[in-house]
PASEBA-1860 file (N, C-alpha, C; in nm, 3 decimals):
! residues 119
1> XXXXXXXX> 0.084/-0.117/0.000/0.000/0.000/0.000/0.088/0.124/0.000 ~ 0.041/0.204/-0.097/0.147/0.336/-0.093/0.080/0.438/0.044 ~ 0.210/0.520/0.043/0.207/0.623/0.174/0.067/0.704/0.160 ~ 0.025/0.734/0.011/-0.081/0.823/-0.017/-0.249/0.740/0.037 ~ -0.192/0.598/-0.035/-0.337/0.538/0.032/-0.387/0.512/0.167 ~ -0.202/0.535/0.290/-0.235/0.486/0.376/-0.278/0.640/0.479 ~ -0.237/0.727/0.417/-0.342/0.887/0.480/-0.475/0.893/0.456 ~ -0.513/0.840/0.331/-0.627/0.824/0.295/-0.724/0.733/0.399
9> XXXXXXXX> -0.626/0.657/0.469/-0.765/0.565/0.547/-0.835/0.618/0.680 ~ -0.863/0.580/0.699/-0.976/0.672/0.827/-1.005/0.595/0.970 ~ -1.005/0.677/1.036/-0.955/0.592/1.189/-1.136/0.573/1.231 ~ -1.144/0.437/1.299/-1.291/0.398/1.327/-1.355/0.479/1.471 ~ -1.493/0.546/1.438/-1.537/0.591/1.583/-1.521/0.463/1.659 ~ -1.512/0.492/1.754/-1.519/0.402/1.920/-1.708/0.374/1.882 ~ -1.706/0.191/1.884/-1.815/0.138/1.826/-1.847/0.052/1.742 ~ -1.808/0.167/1.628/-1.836/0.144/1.456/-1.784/0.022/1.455
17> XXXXXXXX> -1.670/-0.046/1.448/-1.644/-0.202/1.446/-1.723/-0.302/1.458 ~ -1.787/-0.278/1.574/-1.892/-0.383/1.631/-2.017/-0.344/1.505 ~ -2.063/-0.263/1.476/-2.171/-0.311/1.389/-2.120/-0.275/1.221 ~ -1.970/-0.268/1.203/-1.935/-0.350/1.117/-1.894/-0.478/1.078 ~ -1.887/-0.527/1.203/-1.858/-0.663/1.199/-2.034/-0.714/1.194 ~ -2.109/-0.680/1.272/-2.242/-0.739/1.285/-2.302/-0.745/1.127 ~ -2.277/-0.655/1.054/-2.350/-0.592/0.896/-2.236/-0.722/0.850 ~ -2.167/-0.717/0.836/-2.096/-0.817/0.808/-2.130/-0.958/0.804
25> XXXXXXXX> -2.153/-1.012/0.905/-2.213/-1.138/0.931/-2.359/-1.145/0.891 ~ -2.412/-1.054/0.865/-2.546/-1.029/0.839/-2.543/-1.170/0.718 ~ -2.435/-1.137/0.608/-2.433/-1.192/0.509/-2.453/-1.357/0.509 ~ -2.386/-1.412/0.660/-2.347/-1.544/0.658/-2.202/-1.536/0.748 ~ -2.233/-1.675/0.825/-2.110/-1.692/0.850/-1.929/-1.679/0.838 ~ -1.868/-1.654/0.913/-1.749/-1.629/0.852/-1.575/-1.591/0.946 ~ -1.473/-1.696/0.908/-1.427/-1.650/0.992/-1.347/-1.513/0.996 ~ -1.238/-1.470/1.112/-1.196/-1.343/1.128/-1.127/-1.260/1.034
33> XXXXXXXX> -1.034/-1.347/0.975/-0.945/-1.334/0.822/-1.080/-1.232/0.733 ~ -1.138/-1.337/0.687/-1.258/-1.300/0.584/-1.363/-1.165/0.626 ~ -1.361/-1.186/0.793/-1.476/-1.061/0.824/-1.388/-0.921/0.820 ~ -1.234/-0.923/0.855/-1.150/-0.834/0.839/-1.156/-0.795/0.664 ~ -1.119/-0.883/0.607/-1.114/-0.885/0.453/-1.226/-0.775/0.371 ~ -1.332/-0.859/0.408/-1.490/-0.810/0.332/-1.482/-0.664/0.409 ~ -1.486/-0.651/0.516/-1.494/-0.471/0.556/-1.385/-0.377/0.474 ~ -1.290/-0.428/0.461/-1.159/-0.341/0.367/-1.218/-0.358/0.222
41> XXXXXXXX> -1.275/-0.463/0.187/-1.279/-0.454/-0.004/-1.424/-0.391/-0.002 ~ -1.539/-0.416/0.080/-1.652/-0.323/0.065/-1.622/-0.155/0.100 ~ -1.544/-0.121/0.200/-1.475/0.021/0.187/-1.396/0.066/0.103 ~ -1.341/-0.016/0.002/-1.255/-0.007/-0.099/-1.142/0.059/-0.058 ~ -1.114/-0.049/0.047/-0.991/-0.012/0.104/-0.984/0.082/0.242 ~ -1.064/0.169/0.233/-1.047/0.284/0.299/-1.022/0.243/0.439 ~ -1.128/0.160/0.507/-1.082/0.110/0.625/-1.009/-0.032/0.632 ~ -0.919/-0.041/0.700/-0.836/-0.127/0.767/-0.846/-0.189/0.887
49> XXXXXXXX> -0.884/-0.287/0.909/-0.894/-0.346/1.041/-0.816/-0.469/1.109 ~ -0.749/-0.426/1.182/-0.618/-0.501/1.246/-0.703/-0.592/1.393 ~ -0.583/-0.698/1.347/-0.610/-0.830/1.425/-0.601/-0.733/1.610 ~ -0.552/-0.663/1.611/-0.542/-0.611/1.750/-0.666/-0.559/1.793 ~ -0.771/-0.514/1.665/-0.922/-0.435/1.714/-0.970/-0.579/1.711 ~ -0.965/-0.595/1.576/-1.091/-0.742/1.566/-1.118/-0.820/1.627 ~ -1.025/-0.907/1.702/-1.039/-0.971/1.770/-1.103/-0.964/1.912 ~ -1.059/-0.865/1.985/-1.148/-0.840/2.088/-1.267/-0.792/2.067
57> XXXXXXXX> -1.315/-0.726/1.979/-1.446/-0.708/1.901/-1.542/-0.845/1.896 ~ -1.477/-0.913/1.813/-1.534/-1.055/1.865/-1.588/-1.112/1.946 ~ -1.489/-1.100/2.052/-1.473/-1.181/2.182/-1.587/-1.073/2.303 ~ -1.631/-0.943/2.285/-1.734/-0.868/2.302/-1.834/-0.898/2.274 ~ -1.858/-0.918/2.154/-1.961/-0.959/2.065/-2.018/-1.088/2.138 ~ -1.945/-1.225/2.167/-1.985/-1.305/2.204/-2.035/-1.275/2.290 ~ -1.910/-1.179/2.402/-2.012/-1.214/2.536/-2.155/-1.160/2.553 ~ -2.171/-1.024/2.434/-2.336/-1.011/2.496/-2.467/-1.079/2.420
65> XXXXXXXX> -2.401/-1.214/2.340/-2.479/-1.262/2.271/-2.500/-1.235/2.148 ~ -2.451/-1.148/2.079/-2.502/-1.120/1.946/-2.402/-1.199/1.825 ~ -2.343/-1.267/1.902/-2.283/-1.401/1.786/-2.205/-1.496/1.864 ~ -2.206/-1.590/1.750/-2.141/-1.677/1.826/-2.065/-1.788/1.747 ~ -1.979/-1.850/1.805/-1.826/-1.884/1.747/-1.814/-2.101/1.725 ~ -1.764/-2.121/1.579/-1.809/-2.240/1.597/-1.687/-2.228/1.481 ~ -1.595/-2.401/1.546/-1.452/-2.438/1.474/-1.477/-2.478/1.332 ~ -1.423/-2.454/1.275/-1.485/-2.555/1.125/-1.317/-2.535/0.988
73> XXXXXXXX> -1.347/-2.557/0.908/-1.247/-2.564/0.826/-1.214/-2.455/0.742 ~ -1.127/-2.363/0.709/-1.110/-2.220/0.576/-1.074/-2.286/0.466 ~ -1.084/-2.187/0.376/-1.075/-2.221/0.231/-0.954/-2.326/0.232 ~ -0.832/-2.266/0.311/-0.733/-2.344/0.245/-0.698/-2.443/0.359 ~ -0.829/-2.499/0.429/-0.817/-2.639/0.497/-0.755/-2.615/0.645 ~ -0.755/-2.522/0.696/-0.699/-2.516/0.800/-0.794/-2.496/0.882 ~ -0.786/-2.507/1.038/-0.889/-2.470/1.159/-0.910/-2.318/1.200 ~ -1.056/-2.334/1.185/-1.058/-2.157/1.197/-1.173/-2.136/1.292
81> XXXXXXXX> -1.198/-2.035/1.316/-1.336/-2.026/1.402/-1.458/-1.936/1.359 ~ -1.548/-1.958/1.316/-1.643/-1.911/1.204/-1.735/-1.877/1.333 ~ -1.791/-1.677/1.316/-1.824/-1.663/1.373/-2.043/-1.594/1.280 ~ -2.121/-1.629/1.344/-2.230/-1.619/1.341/-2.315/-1.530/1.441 ~ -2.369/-1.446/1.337/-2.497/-1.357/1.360/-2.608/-1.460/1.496 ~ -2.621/-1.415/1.578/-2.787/-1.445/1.661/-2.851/-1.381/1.609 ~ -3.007/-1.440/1.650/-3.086/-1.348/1.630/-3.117/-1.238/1.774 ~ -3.063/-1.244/1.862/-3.005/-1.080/1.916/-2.916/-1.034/1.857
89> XXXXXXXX> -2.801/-1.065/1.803/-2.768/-0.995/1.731/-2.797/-0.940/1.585 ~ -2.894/-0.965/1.553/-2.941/-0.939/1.425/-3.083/-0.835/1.468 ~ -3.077/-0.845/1.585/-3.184/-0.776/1.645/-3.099/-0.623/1.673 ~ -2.987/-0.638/1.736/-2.930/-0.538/1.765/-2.812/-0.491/1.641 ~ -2.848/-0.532/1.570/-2.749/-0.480/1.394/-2.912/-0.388/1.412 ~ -3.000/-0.407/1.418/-3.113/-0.282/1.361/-3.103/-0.154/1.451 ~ -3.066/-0.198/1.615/-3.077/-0.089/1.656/-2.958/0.025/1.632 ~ -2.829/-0.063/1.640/-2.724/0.034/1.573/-2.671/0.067/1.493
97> XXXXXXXX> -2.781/0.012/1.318/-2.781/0.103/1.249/-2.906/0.243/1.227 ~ -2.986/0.199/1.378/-3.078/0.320/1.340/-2.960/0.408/1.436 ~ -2.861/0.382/1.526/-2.827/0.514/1.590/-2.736/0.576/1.488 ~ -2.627/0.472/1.414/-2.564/0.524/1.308/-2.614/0.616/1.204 ~ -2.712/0.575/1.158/-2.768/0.697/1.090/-2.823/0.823/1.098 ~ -2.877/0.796/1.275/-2.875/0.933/1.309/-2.763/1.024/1.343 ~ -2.665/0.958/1.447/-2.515/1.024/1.438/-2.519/1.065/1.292 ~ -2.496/1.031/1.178/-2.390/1.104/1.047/-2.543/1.181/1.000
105> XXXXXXXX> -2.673/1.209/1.048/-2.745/1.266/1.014/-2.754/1.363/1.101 ~ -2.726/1.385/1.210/-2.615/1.517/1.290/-2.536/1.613/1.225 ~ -2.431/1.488/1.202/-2.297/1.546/1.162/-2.332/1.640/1.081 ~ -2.365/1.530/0.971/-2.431/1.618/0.824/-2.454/1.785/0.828 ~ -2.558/1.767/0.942/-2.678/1.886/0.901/-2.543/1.987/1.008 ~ -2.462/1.951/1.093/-2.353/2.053/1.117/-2.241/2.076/0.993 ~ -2.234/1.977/0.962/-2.113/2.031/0.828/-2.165/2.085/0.712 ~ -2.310/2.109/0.694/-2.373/2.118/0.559/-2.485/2.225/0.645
113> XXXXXXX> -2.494/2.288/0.680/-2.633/2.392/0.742/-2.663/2.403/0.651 ~ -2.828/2.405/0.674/-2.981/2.488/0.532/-2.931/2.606/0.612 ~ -2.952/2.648/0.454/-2.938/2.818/0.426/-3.087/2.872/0.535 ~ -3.100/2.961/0.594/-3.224/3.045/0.648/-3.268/3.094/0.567 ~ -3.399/3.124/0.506/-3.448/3.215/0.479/-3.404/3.358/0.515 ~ -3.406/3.468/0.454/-3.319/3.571/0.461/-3.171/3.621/0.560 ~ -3.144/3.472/0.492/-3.003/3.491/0.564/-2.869/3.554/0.440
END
């Protein structure tokens, strides 16, 4: 990765992980390699997510139920741990993408103000 792409990437709010990983699994099962993977090529790069966040992200995730972790085999035959959506957690992927959208529908309307009428 060149120096230019790696300014370009963008540091994650405190959160955002967890219900990128959840939107993630939404899709189907999958282990950590792959759920790291799919968040970088659906951002097209932009975000990066290191085995040092992800993993404890995970291991969060389990404990409040919203997935859960089962050994099985990766593409290239080795032991991995494939982690799965609950349905609390698929319950709670809705609630924090309704807060997500309100956060950047905040932001928005501060970085972008409607004009006033005779302003």
């Amino acid at each position: 990765m060149s120096g230019e792409q790696d300014r370009e990437r963008i540091e994650l709010l405190q959160g955002t992980l967890d219900l990128l990983v959840l939107q993630t699994l939404r899709l189907g099962p999958a282990h950590g390699h792959a759920i790291a993977k799919a968040i970088e090529r659906t951002s097209d790069d932009v975000l990066q997510i290191e085995q040092g966040s992800l993993y404890p992200a995970l291991h969060r995730l389990i404990k409040r139920g919203w997935i859960f972790s089962k050994e099985g085999l990766s593409e290239n035959n080795r032991r991995a741990h494939y982690y799965q959506l609950t349905p609390k957690g698929r319950r709670q992927l809705d609630v924090e993408t309704h807060k997500w959208n309100k956060l950047v529908g905040a932001i928005a309307r501060i970085l972008q103000p409607v004009k006033q009428e005779g302003s």
